[in-house]
C-alpha positions as CSV (number, residue, x, y, z in Angstrom):
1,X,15.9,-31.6,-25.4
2,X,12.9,-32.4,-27.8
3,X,12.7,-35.1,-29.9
4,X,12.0,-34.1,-33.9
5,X,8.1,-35.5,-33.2
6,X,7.0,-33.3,-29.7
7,X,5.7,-29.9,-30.1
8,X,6.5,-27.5,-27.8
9,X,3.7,-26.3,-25.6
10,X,1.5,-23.3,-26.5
11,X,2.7,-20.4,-24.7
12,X,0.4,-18.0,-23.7
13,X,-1.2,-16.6,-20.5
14,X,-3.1,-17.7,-17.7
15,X,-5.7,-15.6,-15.8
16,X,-7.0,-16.0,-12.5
17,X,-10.5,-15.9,-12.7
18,X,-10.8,-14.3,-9.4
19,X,-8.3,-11.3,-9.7
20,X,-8.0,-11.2,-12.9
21,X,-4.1,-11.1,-12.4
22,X,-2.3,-12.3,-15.8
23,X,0.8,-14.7,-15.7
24,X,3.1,-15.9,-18.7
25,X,3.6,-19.5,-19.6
26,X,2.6,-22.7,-21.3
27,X,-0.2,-24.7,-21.6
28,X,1.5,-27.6,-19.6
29,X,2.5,-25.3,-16.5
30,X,-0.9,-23.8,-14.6
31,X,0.6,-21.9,-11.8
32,X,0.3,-23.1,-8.6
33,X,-1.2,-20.3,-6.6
34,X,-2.1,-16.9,-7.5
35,X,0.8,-14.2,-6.5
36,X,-2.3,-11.9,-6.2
37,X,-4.6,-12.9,-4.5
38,X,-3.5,-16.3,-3.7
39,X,-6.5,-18.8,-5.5
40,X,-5.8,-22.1,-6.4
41,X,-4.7,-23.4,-9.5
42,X,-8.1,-24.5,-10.5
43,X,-8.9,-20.3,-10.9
44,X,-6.5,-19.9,-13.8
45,X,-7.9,-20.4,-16.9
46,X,-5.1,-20.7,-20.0
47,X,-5.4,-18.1,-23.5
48,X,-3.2,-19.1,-25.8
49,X,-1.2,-16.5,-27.7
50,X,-1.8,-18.6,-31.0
51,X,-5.5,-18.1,-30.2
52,X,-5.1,-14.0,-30.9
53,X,-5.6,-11.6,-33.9
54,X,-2.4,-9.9,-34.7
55,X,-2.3,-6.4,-33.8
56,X,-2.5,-5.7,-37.9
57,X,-5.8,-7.6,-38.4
58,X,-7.4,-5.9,-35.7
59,X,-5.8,-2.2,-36.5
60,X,-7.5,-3.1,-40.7
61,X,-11.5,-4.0,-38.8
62,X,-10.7,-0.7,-37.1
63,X,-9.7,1.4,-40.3
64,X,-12.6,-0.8,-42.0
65,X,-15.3,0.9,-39.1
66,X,-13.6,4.0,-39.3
67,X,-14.5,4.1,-43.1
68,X,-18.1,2.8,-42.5
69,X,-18.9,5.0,-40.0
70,X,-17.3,8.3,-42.5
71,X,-20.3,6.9,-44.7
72,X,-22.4,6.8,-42.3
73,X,-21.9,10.2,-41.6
74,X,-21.8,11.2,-45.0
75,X,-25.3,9.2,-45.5
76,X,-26.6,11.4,-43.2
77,X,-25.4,14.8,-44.3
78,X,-26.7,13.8,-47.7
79,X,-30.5,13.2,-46.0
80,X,-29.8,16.5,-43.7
81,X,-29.5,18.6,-46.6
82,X,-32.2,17.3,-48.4
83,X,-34.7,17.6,-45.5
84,X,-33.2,21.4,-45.4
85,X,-34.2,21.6,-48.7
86,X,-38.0,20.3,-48.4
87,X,-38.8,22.8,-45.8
88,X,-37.2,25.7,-47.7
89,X,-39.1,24.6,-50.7
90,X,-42.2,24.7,-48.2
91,X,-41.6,27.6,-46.7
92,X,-41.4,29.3,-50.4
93,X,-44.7,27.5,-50.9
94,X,-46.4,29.2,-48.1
95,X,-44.6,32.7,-48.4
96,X,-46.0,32.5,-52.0
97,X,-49.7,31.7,-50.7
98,X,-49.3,34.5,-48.7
């Protein structure tokens, strides 16, 4: 049982750096061997889940692009159409030297 002044350990997931196979645990338990491809313990690097955005920050950068690139877009339109209207204006010009 813990005493009031131990944290628990960080819980996360380890990843074998030569598979790439993912395992759940702590920071305090590196697995012994890879069930994968069978590395040593020294290939498993630890991610804590503490470490991570949650899934509601990253979804509001994505809304936040999606809204920056719709100006974008609009941006553009905006120059299209008034390119569009510089060469009709030229066209005119030269339909009128005709």
């Amino acid at each position: 049982m813990l005493q009031s002044n131990q944290t628990p350990a960080a819980t996360g997931e380890w990843e074998c750096m030569e598979c790439n196979h993912i395992l759940e645990g702590t920071a305090l338990q590196r697995p012994a061997r890879c069930p994968e491809c069978n590395a040593s313990p020294e290939a498993f690097e630890f991610f804590s889940y503490e470490d991570e955005e949650w899934e509601g920050d990253v979804e509001e950068e994505e809304d936040q692009d999606d809204e920056d690139l719709e100006d974008e877009v609009d941006d553009f339109e905006d120059f299209d159409d008034e390119d569009d209207e510089a060469e009709e204006a030229d066209d005119n010009e030269l339909d009128d030297d005709r």
